[in-house]
C-alpha positions, 0 to 999 in steps of 0.5 A: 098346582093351584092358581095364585092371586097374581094370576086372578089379578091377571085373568080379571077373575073375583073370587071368593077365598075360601078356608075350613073352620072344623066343618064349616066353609068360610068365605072372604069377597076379593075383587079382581084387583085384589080388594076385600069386598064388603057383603054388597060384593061393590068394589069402590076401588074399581067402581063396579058390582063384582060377580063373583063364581070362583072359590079359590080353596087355602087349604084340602078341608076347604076344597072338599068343602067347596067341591061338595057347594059346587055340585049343589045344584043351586051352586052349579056355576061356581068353580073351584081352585086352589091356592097356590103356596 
């Protein structure tokens, strides 16, 4: 099913959105209010430091990609979504 951006608004979630470049995992900063974030993970918008422990996975090679990241152990405490469409 998946989860959409509405509902991490929703849920105050920051998260990273994740797709596959061949066999590399690209991930973009988001805010929970839905601002981009710059490497600092600050969001101006919302004036605070954003902590960030969700991949939300645009597409089925990104989500094999970050379920292997996640049971890393130095990545233990993220968890993996998907989009939904």
């Amino acid at each position: 099913m998946g989860i959409t951006v509405r509902e991490l608004e929703d849920r105050k979630r920051d998260y990273f959105l994740a797709r596959s470049s061949g066999e590399d995992l690209e991930m973009e900063p988001f805010c929970c209010c839905g601002k981009a974030l710059e490497q600092d993970y600050f969001c101006t918008d919302c004036n605070h430091k954003c902590n960030l422990t969700l991949i939300v996975c645009e597409d089925a090679g990104a989500l094999a990609l970050a379920k292997k990241l996640a049971s890393s152990p130095d990545f233990h405490k993220f968890e993996v979504e998907t989009l939904a469409k």
